[in-house]
C-alpha positions as CSV (number, residue, x, y, z in Angstrom):
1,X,-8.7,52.8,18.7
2,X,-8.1,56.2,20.1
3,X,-6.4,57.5,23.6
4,X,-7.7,60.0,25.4
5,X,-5.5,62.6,27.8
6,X,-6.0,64.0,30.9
7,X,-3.8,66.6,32.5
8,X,-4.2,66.0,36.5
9,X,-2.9,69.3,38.3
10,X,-3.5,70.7,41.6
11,X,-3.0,72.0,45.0
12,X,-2.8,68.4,46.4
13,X,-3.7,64.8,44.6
14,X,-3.5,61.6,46.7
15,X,-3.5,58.4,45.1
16,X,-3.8,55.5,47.2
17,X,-3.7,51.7,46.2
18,X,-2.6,50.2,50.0
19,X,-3.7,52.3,52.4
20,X,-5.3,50.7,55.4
21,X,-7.0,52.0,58.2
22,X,-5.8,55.3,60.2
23,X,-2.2,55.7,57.7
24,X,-3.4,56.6,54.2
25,X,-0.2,56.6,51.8
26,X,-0.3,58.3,48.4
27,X,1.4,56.5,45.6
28,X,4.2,58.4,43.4
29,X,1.9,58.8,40.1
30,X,-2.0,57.8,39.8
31,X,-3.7,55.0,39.9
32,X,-5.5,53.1,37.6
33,X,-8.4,52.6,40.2
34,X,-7.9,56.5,41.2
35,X,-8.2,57.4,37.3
36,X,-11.2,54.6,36.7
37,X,-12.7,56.8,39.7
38,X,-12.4,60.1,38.2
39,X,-14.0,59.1,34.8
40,X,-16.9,56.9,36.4
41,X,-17.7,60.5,38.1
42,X,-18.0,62.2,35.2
43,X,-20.0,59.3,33.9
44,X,-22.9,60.0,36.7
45,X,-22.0,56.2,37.7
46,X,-22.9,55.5,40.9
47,X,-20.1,53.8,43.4
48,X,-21.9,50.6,42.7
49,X,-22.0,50.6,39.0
50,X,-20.3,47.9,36.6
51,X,-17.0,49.3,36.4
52,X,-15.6,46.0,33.7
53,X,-15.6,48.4,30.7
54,X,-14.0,51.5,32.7
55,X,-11.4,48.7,34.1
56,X,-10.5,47.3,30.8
57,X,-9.1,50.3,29.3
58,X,-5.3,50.5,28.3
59,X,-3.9,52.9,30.6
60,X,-0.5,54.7,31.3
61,X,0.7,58.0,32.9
62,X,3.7,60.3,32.4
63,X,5.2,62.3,35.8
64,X,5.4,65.6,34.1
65,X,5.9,67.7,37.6
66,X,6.2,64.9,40.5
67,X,5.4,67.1,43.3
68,X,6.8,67.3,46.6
69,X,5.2,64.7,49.3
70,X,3.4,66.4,52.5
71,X,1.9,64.5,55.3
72,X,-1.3,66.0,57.3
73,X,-2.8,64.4,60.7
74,X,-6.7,64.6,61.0
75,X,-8.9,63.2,63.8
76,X,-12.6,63.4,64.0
77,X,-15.8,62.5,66.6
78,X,-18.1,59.8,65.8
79,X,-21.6,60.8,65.3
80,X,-23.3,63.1,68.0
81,X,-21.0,61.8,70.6
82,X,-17.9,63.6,72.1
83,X,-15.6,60.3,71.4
84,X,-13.1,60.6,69.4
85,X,-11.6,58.9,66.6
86,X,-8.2,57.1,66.0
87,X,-5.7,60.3,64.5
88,X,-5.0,59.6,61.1
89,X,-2.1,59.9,59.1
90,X,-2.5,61.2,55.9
91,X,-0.4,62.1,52.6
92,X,-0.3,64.3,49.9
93,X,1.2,65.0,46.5
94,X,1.4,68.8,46.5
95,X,1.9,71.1,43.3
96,X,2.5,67.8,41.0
97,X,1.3,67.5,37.1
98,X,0.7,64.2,35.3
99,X,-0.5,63.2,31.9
100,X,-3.0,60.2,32.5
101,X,-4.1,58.5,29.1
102,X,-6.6,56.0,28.4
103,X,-7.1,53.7,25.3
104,X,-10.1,52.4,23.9
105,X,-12.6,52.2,21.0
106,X,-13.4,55.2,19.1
107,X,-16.9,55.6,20.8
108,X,-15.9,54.6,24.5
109,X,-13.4,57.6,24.8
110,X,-15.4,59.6,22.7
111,X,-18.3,59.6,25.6
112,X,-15.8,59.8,28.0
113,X,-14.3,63.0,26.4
114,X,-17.9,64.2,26.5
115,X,-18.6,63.4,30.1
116,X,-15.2,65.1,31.3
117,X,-16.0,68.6,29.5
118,X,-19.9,68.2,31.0
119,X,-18.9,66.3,34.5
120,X,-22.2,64.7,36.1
121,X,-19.8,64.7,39.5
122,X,-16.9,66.9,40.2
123,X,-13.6,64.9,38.9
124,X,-11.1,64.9,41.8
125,X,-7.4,64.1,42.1
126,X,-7.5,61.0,44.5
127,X,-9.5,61.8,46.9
128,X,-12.9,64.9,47.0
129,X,-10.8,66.9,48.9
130,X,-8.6,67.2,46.0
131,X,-9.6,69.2,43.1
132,X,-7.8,69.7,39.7
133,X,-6.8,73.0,39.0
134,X,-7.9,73.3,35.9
135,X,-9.9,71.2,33.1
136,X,-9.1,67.9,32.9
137,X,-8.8,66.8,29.5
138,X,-6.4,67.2,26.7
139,X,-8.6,66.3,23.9
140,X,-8.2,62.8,22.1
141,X,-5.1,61.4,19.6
142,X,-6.0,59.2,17.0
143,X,-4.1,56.9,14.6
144,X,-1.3,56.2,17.7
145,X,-0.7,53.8,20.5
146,X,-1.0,54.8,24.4
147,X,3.0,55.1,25.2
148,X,3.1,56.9,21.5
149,X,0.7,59.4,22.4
150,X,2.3,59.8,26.1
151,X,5.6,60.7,24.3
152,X,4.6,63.1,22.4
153,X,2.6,65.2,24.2
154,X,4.4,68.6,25.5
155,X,5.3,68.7,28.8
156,X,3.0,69.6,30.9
157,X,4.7,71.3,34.4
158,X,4.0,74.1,35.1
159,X,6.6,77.2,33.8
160,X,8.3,77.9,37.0
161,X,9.2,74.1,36.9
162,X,9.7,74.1,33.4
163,X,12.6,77.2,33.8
164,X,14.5,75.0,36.4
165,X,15.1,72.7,33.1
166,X,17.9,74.8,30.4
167,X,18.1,72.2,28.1
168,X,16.5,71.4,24.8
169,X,14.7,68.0,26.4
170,X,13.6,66.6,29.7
171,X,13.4,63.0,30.7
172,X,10.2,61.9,32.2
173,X,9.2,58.7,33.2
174,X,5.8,57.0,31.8
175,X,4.1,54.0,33.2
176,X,1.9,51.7,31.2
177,X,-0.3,48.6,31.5
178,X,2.1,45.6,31.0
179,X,2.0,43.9,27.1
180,X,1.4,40.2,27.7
181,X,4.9,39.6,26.4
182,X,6.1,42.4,29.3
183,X,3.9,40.2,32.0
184,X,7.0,38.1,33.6
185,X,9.0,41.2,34.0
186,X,6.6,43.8,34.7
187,X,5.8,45.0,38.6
188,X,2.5,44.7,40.1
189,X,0.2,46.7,41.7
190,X,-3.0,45.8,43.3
191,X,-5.1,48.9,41.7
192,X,-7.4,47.3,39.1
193,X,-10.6,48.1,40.3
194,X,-13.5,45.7,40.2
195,X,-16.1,46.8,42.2
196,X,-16.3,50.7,44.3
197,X,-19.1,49.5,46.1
198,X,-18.1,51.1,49.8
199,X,-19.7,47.6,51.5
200,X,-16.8,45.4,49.5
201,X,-14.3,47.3,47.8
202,X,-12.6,44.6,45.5
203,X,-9.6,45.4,43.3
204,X,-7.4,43.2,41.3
205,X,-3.5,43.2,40.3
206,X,-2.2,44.1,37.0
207,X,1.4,44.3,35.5
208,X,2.8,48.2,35.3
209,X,6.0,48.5,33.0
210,X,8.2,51.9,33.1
211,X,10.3,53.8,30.9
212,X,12.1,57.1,30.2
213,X,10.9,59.5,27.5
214,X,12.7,62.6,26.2
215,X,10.0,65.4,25.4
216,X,11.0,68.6,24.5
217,X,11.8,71.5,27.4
218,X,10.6,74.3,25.5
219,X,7.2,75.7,26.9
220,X,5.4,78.4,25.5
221,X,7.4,82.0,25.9
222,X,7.2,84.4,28.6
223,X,5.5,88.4,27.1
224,X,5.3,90.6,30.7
225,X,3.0,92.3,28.8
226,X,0.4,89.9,27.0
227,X,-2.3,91.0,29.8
228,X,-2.3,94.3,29.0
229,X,-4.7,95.7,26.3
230,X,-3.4,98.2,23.3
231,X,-4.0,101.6,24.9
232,X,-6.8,103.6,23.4
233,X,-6.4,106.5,20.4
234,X,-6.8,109.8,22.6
């Protein structure tokens, strides 16, 4: 078994799992179904492709940055016509980090590690109007467990965040995929997706545990000068 890791950073990310109609929440951290999403685009998979492989990957994700919540009211006209649609209420995660992981047989994440560093689609953070800010994956760990490989990972914020933080460790929170023996305890959510075909949308619960982590604070230092070249012999 090996676990692959994403870094998901951006502008904005917007991960829904119960939004209805014209008000389209954002949960705290993202979804398995938002996750699922992003690594059946890289696939090429089309929105009604057999997702039960995709779906039945361990998965768990670590807040490294949790960003600060904005809210942003669209409206739109239907068609050719001047009539206008219901406003919508929408909201956003903006300047957040996570560390997504997924766990699965050796050759499972090792296509999906392919298809992430050659994307058919553009991977996006939620929804297409938000793209990462960066490369997506963090390469693969082998020979350790999803919640091992979440821990150990460096932290991931960004270094202005990171400076806010004097001490030798942070504690950030990582949410799993329930263990059987964690299923009485464990919350649900209703973001197991089954089916991304836009006619029937189907999505399942599953059981999400949570816990707190201590990774070291230290990021990588700070040289003013590291952009600037040697100067020339005159």
């Amino acid at each position: 078994m090996s676990v692959l890791l994403l870094r998901l950073a951006g502008p904005l990310q917007s991960w829904g799992a119960s939004a209805r109609f014209a008000r389209r929440t954002t949960e705290a951290a993202p979804t398995k179904s938002g996750v699922v999403g992003l690594l059946a685009a890289a696939l090429g998979r089309d929105r009604t492709a057999d997702l039960a492989d995709l779906a039945a990957l361990r998965f768990g994700v670590r807040i490294d940055q949790p960003g600060t919540l904005v809210r942003d009211l669209q409206t739109a006209h239907h068609g050719d016509t001047e009539k206008a649609m219901p406003l919508s209420e929408r909201f956003y995660l903006a300047d957040a980090v996570f560390v997504a992981a997924v766990e699965g047989d050796d050759a499972t994440v090792g296509e999906l590690l392919t298809a992430l560093r050659a994307p058919v689609f553009l991977p996006y953070l939620g929804r297409r109007s938000c793209p990462p800010s960066g490369p997506v994956e963090l390469g693969v760990r082998r020979g350790v467990g999803l919640r091992q490989a979440l821990e150990r990972e460096p932290w991931q914020a960004a270094r202005r965040h990171r400076s806010r933080h004097p001490s030798p460790t942070v504690p950030l929170t990582v949410l799993t995929d329930a263990e059987p023996a964690e299923q009485p305890r464990a919350d649900l959510m209703r973001d197991l997706p089954l089916s991304f075909d836009p006619r029937h949308r189907r999505y399942s619960m599953r059981g999400v545990t949570s816990c707190v982590v201590d990774v070291p604070a230290l990021g990588p230092s700070h040289d003013p000068t590291a952009h600037l070249n040697p100067l020339e012999p005159v």
